[in-house]
N, C-alpha and C positions, 0 to 999 in steps of 0.2 A: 504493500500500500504506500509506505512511503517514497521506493523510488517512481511510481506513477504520479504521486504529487507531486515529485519534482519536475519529474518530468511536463504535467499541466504549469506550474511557472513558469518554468523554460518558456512555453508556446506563450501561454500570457505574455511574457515578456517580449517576444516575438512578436506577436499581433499588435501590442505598442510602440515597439519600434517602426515595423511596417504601416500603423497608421499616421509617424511623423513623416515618411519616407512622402504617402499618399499626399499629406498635408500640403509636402512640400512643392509637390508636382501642380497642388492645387491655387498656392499661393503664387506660384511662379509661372501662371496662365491669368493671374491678375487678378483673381476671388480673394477677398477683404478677409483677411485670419480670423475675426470674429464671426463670417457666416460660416465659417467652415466650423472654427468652435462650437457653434450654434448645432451644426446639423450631427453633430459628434456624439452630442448629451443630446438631442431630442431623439435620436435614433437608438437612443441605451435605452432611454427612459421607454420608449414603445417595446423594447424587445423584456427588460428588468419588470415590465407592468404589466404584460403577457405572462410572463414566469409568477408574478404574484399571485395570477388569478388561476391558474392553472392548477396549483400546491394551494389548496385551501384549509392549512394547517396553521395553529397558534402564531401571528404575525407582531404580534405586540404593539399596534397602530392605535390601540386607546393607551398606551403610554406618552405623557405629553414631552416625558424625558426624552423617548427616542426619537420626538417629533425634533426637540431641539438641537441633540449632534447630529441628529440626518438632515438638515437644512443646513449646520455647518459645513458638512461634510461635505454638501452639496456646494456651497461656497466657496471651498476649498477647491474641489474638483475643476469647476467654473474656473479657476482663475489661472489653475496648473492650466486647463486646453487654451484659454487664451493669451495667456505670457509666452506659451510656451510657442503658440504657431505665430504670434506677433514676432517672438525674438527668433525663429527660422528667416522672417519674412527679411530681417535686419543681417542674420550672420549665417544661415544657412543651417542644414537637419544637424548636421555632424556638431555644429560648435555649440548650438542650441540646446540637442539632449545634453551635452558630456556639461554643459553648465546647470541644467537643469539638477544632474543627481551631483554636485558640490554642496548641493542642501546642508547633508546633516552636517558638514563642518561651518555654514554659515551661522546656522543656528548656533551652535555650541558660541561661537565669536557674540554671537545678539545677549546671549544666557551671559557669558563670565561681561558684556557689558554693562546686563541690567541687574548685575551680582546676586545671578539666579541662581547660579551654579558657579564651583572653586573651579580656577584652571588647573591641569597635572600638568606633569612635562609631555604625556604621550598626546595628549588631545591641543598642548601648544606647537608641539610638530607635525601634527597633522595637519593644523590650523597654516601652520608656514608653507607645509608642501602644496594643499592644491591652490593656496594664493601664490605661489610661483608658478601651479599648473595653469591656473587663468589666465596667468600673467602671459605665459608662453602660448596658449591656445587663442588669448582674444587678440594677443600683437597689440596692445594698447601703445606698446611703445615703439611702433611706427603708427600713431597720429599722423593723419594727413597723407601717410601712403596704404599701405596694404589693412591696416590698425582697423578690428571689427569694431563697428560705430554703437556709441556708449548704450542707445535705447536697447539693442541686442544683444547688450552682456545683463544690464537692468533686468529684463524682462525675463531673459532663462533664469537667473537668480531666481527671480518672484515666482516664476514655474515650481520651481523645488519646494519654494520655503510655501506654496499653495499645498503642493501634493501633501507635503507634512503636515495639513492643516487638516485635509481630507486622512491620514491616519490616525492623529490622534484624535480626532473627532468620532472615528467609524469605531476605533477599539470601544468607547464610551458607550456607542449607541448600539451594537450587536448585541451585548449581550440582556438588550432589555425585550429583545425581538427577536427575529429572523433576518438574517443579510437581506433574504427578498426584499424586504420590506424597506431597510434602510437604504437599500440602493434606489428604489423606487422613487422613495422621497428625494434622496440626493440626487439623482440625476431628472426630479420635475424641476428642483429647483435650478438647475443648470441651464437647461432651455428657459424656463421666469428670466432669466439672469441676464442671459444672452439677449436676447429676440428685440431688444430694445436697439443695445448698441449695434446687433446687425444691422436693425433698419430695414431702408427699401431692399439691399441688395440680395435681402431674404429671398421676395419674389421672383428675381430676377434669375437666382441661383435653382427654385423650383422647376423653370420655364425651361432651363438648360439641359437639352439631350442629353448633351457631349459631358458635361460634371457631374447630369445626377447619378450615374453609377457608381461615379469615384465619392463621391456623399455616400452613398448606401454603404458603401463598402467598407468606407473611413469608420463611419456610426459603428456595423458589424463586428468589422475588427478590432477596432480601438476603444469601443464601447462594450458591445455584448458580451461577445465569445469571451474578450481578456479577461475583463470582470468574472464571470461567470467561471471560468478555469480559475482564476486567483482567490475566489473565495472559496471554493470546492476545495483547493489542494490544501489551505490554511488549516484546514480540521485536522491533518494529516503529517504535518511537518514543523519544522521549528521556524523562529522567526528568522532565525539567524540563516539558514539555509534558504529559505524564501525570499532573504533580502542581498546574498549572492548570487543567486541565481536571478533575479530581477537585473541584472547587471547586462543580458543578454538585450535587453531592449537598447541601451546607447551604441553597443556595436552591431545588434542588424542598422538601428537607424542609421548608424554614420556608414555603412559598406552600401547602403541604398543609397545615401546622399551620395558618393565617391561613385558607384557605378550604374546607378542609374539616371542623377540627376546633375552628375560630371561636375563634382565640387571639387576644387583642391584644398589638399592641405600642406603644406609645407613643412619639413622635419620640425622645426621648433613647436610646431602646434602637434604633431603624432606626439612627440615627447609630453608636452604637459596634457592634454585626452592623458596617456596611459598614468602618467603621475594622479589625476585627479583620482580616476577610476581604482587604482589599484592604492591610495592612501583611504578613502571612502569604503571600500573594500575592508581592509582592513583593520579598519574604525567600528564600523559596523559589527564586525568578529570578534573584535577585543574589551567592547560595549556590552554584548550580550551574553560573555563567557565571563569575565570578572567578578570575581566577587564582590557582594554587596558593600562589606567592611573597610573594600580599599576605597570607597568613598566614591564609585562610577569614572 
């Protein structure tokens, strides 16, 4: 049982990557990152609202609790699909995701800021390394020549530090209910969220032959199916396993970005990618194996 949950990570993982990959394809034929976000979470929320009514078992919906991490969650979610295909639209899939999961080191940096949490030395070297891997990935310091432009190191940032909001939100509110349920709610609120800032270009993107398949698709993959495998396997595996294995979505999406939507990267940017990825990595492992008493 448990290496088929890994294995359903794995794909989850996969089918997020392949839906920034889609994003990108989508963004870079001129559709505004926000419809495309838009049609990401209303296509979950149709397939997670089908799955709720289907399983008409204990859902925990007259909990007003899970009402409110599932409307987080939901905000959370909403902000990871919008930062996240806003900041492709600025630095492309590749530099996009691998800033996206620097998350939990930004955070820890926000934490010993608002002296939430003590710094150690292993979480101040980790804090060092993937701010040298940004450093190296966004080229901020070629300004003015090749240097990824600042709303698209911003915006993947706010992807990560969304997606974390959508965790620690959904851990809260699971166990008052059924995931069905919570996703249900999180991803109505995501299209609520959306649909404004889409705008007209909502209808616009309906009316289109040639994009709605790649929308259906985007929603399926990057919504339905991932979701739906990543909560199944969670019953079944550790966190810590589930969150290297989640690792598999920055490198399908930057090999899609690099071969099929002919990004480059330059050795200084593979170097910090791999430094982010594999400090994050390792953070990650040495967070969830520690004992409590060294103080996290």
């Amino acid at each position: 049982m448990a290496g088929a949950s890994a294995a359903l990570v794995a794909l989850a993982a996969m089918c997020w990557g392949l839906s920034g990959g889609i994003a990108g394809m989508l963004i870079a034929d001129g559709w505004n990152p926000l419809v495309v976000s838009f049609f990401r979470g209303a296509i979950g929320f149709v397939l997670f609202f089908a799955w709720l009514l289907i399983r008409r078992d204990y859902t925990g919906l007259g909990d007003s609790r899970l009402w409110f991490w599932s409307v987080l969650a939901g905000l959370g979610v909403s902000g990871n699909f919008a930062f996240y295909f806003i900041s492709i639209a600025y630095s492309g899939v590749a530099v996009a995701v691998t800033l996206m999961y620097s998350a939990p080191v930004i955070v820890y940096l926000v934490s010993f800021a608002l002296r939430l949490e003590q710094p150690s030395p292993i979480k101040l070297m980790a804090i060092a390394s993937v701010m040298l891997g940004i450093l190296l990935l966004t080229q901020v310091y070629e300004s003015g020549r090749d240097g990824i432009a600042l709303p698209g190191i911003a915006t993947g940032l706010l992807a990560g530090l969304s997606y974390a909001v959508f965790i620690f939100s959904f851990q809260y509110a699971a166990p008052r209910g059924n995931p069905r349920a919570v996703l249900t709610i999180a991803f109505a609120m995501v299209a609520l969220s959306l649909v404004w800032p889409a705008g007209t270009d909502l209808s616009l993107a309906m009316l289109d032959g040639k994009a709605l398949p790649s929308l259906l698709l985007l929603g399926v993959l990057g919504s339905g199916l991932s979701f739906f495998f990543f909560v199944i396997a969670l019953k079944h595996i550790t966190p810590t396993v589930a969150a290297v294995l989640a690792m598999v979505e920055p490198v399908t999406a930057s090999l899609f970005g690099l071969l099929v939507l002919d990004e480059n990267l330059t050795t200084p940017q593979v170097v910090g990618m791999a430094l982010i990825l594999f400090t994050v990595t390792a953070l990650v492992i040495h967070s969830r194996t520690r004992p409590l008493k060294d103080g996290g």
